[in-house]
C-alpha positions as a printed NumPy array, in Angstrom:
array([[  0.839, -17.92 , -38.703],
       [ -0.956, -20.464, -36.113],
       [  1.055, -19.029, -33.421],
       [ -0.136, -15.033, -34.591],
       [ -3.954, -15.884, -34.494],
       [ -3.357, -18.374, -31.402],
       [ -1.468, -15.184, -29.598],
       [ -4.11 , -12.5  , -31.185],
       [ -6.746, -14.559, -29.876],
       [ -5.515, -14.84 , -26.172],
       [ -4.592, -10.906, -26.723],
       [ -8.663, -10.516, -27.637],
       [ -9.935, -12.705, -25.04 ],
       [ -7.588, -11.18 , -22.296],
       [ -9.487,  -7.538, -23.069],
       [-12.771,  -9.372, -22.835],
       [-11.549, -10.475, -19.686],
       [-10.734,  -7.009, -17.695],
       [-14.594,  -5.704, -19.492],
       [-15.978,  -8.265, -18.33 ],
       [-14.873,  -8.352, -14.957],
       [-15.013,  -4.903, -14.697],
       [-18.668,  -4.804, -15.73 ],
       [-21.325,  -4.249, -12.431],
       [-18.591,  -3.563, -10.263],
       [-18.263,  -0.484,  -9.07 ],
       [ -8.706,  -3.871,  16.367],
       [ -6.982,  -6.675,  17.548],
       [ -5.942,  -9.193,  15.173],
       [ -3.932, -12.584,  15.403],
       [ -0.391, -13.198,  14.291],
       [ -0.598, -13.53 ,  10.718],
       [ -0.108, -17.58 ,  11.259],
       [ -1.609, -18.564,  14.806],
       [ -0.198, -17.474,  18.28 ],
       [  1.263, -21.212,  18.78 ],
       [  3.998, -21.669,  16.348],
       [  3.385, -25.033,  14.222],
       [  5.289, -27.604,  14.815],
       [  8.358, -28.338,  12.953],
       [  9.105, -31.046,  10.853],
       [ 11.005, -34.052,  12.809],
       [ 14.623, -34.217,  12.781],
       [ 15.102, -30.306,  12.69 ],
       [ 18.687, -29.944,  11.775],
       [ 20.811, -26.957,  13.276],
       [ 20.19 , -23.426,  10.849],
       [ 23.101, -23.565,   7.9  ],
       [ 24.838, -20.702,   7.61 ],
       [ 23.788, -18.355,   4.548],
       [ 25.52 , -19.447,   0.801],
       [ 28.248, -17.9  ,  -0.519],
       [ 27.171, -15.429,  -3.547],
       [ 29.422, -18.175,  -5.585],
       [ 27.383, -21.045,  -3.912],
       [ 23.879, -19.411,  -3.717],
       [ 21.505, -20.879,  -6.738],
       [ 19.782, -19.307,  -9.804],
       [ 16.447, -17.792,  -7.915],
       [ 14.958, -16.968, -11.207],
       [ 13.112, -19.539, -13.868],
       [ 16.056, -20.91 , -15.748],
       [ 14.183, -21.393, -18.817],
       [ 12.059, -18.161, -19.687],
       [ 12.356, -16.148, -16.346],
       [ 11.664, -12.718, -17.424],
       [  9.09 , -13.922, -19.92 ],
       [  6.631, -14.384, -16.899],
       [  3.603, -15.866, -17.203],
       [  0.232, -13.461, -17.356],
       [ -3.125, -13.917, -18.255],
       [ -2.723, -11.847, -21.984],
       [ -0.317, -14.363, -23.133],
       [ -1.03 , -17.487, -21.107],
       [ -4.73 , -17.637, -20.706],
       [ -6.611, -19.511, -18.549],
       [ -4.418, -22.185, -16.651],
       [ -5.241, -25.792, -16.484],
       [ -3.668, -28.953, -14.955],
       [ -1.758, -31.925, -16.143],
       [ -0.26 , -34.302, -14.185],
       [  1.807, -32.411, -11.65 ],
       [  1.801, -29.09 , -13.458],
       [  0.531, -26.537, -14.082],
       [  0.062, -25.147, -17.776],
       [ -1.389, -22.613, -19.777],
       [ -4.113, -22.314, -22.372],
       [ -1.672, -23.828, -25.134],
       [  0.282, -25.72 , -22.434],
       [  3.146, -23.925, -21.834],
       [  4.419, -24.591, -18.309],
       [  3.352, -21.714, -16.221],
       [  4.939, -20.441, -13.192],
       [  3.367, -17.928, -10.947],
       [  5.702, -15.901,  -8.364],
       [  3.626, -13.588,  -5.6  ],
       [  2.658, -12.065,  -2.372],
       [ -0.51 , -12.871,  -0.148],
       [ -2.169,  -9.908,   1.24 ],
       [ -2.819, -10.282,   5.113],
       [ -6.109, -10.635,   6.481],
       [ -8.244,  -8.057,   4.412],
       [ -9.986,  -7.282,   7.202],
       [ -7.228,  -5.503,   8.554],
       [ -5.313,  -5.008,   6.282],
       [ -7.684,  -3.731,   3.157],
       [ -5.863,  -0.718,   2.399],
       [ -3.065,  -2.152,   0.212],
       [ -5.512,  -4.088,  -2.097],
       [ -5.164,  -1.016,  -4.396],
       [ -4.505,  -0.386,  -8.614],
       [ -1.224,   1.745,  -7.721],
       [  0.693,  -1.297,  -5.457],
       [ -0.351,  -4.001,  -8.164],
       [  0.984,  -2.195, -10.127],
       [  4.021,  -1.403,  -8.947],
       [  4.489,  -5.106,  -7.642],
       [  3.616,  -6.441, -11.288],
       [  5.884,  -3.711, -12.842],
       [  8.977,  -3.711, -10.531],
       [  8.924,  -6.556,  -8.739],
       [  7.596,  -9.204, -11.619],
       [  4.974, -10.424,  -9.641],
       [  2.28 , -12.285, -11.88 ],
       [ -0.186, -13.426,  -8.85 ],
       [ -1.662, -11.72 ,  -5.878],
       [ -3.341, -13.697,  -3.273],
       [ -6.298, -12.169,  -0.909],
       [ -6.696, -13.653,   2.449],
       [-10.121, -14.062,   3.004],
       [ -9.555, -14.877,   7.461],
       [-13.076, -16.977,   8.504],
       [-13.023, -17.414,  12.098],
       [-10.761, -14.857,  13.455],
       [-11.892, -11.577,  14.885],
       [-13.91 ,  -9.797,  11.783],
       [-13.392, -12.872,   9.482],
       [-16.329, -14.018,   7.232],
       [-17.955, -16.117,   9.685],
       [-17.001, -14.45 ,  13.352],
       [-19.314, -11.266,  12.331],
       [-16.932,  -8.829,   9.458],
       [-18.864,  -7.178,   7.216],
       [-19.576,  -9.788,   4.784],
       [-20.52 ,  -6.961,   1.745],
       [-17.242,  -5.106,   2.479],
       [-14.921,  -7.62 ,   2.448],
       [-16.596,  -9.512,  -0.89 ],
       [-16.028,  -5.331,  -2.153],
       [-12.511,  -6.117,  -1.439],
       [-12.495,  -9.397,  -3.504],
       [-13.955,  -7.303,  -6.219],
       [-11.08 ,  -4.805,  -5.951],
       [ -8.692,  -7.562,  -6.036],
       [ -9.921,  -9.198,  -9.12 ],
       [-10.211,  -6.372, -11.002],
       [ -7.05 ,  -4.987, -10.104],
       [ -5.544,  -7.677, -11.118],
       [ -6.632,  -7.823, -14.226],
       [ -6.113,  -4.643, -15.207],
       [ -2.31 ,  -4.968, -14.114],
       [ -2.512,  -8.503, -16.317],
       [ -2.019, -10.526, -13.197],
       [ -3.069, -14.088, -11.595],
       [ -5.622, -13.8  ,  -8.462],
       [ -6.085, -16.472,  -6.139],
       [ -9.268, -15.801,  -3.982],
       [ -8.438, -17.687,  -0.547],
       [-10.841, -19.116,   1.813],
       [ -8.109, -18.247,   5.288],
       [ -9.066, -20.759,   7.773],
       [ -6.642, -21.042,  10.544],
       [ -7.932, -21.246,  14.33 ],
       [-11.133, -23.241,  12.768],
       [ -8.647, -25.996,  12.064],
       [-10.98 , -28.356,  10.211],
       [-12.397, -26.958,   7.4  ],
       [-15.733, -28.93 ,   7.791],
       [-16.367, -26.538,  10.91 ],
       [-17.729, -23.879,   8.403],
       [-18.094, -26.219,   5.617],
       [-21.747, -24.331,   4.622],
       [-20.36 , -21.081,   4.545],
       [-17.629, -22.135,   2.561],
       [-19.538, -23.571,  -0.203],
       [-22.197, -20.642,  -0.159],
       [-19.16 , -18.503,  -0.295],
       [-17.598, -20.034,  -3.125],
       [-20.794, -20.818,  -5.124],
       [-20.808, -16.523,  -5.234],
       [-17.637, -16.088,  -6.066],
       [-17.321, -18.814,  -9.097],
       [-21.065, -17.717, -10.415],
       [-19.804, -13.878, -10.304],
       [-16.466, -15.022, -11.946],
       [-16.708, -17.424, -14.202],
       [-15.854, -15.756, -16.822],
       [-12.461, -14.165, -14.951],
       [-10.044, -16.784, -16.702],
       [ -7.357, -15.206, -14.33 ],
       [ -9.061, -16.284, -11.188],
       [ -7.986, -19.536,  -9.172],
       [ -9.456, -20.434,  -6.014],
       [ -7.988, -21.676,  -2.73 ],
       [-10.866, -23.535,  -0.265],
       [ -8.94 , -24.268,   3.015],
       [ -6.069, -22.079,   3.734],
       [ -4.659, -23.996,   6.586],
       [ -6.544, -27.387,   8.131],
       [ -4.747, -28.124,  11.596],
       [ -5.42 , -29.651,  15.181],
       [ -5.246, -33.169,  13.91 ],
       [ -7.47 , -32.907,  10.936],
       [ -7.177, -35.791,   8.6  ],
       [ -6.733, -35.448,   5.025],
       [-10.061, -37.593,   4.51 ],
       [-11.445, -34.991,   6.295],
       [-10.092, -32.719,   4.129],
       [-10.971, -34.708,   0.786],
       [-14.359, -34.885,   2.07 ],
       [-14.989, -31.178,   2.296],
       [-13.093, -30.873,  -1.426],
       [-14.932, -32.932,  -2.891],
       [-18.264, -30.758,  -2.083],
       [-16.442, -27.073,  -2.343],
       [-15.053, -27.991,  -5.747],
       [-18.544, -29.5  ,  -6.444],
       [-20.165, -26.551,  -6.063],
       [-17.651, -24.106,  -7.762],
       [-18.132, -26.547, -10.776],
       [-21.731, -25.83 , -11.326],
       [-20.891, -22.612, -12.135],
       [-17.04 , -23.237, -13.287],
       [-16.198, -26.17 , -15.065],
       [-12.182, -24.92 , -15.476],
       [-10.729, -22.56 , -13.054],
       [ -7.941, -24.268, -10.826],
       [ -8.338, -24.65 ,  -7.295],
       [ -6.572, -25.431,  -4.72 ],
       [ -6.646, -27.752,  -2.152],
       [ -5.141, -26.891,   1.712],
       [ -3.26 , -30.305,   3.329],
       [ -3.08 , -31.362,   6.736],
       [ -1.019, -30.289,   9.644],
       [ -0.714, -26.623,   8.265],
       [ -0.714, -27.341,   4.984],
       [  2.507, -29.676,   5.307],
       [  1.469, -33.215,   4.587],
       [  1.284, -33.354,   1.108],
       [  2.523, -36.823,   0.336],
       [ -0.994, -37.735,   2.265],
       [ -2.928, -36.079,  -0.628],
       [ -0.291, -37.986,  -3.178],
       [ -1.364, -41.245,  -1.547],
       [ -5.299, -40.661,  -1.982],
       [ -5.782, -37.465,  -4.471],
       [ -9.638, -35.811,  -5.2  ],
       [-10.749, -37.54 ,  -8.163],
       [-13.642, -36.857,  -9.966],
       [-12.655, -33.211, -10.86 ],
       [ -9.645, -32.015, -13.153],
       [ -7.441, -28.862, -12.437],
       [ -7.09 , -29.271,  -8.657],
       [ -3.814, -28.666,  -7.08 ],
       [ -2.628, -28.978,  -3.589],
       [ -0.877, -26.701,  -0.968],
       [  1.883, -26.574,   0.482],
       [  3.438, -24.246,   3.064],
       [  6.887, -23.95 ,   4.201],
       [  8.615, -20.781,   6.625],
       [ 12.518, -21.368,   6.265],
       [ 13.921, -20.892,   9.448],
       [ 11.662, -23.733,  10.629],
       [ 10.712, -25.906,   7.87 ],
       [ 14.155, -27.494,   5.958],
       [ 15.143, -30.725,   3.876],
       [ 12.741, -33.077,   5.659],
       [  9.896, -31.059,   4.225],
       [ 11.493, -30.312,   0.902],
       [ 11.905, -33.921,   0.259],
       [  8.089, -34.667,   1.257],
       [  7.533, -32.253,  -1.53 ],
       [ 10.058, -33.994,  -4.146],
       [  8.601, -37.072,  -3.582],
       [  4.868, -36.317,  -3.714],
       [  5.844, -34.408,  -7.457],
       [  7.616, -37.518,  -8.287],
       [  4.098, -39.178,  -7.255],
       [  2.355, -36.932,  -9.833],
       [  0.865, -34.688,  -7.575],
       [  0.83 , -30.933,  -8.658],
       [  1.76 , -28.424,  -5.811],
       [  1.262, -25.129,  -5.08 ],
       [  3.004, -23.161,  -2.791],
       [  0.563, -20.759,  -1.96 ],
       [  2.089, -19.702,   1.725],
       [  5.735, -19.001,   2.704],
       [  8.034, -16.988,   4.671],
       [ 11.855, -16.579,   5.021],
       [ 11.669, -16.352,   8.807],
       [  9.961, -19.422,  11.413],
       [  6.359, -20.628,  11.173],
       [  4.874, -18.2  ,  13.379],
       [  5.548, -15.754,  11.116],
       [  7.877, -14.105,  12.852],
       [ 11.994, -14.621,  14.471],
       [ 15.018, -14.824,  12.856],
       [ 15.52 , -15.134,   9.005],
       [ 17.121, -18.172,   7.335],
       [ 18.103, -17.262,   3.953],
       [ 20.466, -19.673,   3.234],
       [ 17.871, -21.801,   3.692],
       [ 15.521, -20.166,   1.918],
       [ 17.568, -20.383,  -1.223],
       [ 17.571, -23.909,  -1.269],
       [ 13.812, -23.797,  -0.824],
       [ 13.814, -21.701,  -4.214],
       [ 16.21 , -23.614,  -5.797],
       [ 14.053, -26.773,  -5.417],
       [ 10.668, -24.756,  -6.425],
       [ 11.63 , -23.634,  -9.737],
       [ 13.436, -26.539, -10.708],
       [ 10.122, -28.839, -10.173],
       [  8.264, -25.772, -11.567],
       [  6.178, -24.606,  -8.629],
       [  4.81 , -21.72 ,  -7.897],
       [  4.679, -19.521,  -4.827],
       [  3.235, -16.916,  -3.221],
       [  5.066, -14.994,  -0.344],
       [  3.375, -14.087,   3.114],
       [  2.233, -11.27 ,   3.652],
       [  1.768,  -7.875,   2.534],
       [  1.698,  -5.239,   5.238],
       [  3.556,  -3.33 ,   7.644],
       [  2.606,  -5.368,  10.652],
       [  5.25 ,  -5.649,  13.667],
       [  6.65 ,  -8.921,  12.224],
       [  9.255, -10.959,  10.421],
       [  7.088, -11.791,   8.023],
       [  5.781,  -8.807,   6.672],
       [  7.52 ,  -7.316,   3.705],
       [  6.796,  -3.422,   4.853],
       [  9.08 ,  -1.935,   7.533],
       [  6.38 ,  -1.3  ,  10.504],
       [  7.295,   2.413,   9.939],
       [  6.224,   2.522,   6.543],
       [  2.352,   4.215,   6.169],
       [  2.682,   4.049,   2.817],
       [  0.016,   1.705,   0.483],
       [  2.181,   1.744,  -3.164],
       [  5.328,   4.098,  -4.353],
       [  7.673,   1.454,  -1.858],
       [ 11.358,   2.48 ,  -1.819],
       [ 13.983,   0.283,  -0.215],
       [ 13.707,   2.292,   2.532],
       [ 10.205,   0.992,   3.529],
       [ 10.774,  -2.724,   2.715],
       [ 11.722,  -4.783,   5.299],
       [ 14.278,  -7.73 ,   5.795],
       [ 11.91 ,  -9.874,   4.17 ],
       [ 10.821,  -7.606,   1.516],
       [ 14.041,  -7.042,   0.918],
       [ 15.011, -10.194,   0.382],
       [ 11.842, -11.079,  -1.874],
       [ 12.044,  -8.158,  -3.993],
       [ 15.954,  -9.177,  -4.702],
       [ 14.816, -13.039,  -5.483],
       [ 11.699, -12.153,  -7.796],
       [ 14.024,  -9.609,  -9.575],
       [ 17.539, -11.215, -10.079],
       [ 19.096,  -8.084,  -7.847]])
């Protein structure tokens, strides 16, 4: 009987939730990483050859993997220790795609593709990729109102289609995220005092540091971002960007944020260039106790484009949802590259058929679906 009213109540809560977020809301670009391709981890050994279908791993969740977590039955998501758990902590996996730059890309934020990628390809979180410095980012003169409309879209969307939304602050070629550390927290003190009551709304505050930025610099800008999404927030998880793309995560296990619960930390891994050397930095900083989030990958090499590796991107799964992390694939659009998951050909914004996937949607539809 507990578990009725417990599941009732979520059920009750969850239609408050869409209302209530619902309410009052009516050119060139860069590659979707950076034009220099980020350094590799040391020791790069030669590309394995694919697995075997007899050697290649379970991709899906063993335990529960078409009962996927969503925000009607798992509520609002809170940390503990190094995972990540729902409102009666259940461990909670989320499994997703990252919009590009939505800037350039706005067209696919859009009810009919969330729902499609929610209904057919089990995705149960949709990042949007808020770009800062890059041409019409948030701070290098795009429309501000316009692409906060697009936010809007997001978040509703994805509530309607019972999804998780990560709102992500996209620095790249501003390397340290101190460089537009104001606009950051004026940015994110909007978005946590509009959403606050979105229970299905995480926020990421530094996509990417790079160019030698420390992780005290890093902690130091954390510490005042998550500050300020707390006075209006006291719950929502966010999500913390490491150094050297996003890579050094065992610097982060070493000296976490305190201060402030539910705070993860990225990581962010392309397959063709990024192998067992980083996998076991990520082992070994969950063995620390530090809870991870994969919030940026691809199956091709770390400038988002080349050859794919999935061989190795199987064991890259394999090691995810055994520790229990989630993930969030890069990117959707049609753009001329690896990375995307539409064919370049395809004009299309929802209604996807194999036809207009390509190798890497391909590939992520067939992993997220067990086909």
């Amino acid at each position: 009987m507990k578990k009725k009213w417990m599941a009732a109540a979520v059920l009750v809560s969850f239609a408050l939730l869409i209302q209530g977020c619902a309410a009052g809301k009516a050119a060139p670009e860069p590659s979707a990483l950076t034009q220099e391709q980020k350094p590799s981890d040391p020791a790069q050994e030669a590309a394995p050859a694919d697995l075997t279908k007899e050697e290649r791993p379970s991709l899906l969740v063993q335990e529960g993997a078409r009962d996927l977590a969503a925000p009607s039955k798992t509520g609002a998501l809170h940390v503990e220790g190094a995972r990540l758990l729902g409102s009666g902590g259940q461990p909670v996996q989320l499994r997703g795609i990252s919009s590009h730059g939505l800037a350039w890309y706005p067209d696919y934020i859009n009810s009919a593709c969330l729902k499609q990628l929610h209904d057919e390809w089990n995705v149960n979180v949709i990042r949007l990729a808020m770009y800062t410095q890059e041409y019409g980012g948030y701070v290098s003169g795009g429309d501000r109102e316009y692409l906060k409309r697009l936010i809007d879209d997001g978040v509703r969307y994805a509530a309607e289609q019972d999804m998780y939304v990560i709102i992500d602050w996209h620095i790249l070629s501003d390397g340290n995220p101190n460089t537009h550390r104001e606009e950051a927290k004026a940015f994110f003190r909007e978005m946590s005092g509009k959403y606050k009551d979105c229970s299905h709304v995480l926020y990421e505050i530094c996509n990417e540091p790079n160019g030698g930025t420390g992780w005290q610099d890093i902690r130091a800008y954390a510490q005042e971002v998550i500050g300020v999404i707390r006075e209006n927030d006291a719950d929502a998880v966010v999500i913390v960007g490491t150094p050297n793309w996003s890579q050094y995560v065992d610097q982060a296990a070493a000296d976490p944020i305190r201060g402030y619960d539910n705070v993860m930390y990225a990581l962010h891994f392309y397959a063709a260039t990024h192998k067992e050397d980083l996998r076991s930095r990520m082992t070994a900083a969950v063995e620390a106790g530090l809870p991870i989030f994969v919030t940026e990958y691809g199956i091709c090499d770390a400038s988002g484009n080349g050859g794919i590796d999935e061989g190795e991107a199987n064991r890259w799964m394999e090691a995810l949802n055994q520790h229990g992390i989630s993930y969030v694939a890069w990117n959707l659009s049609n753009k001329n590259e690896t990375s995307a998951i539409l064919s370049s050909s395809c004009g299309k914004t929802s209604g996807f058929t194999e036809e207009d996937l390509s190798a890497s949607g391909r590939w992520l539809r067939g992993m997220l679906t067990g086909q």
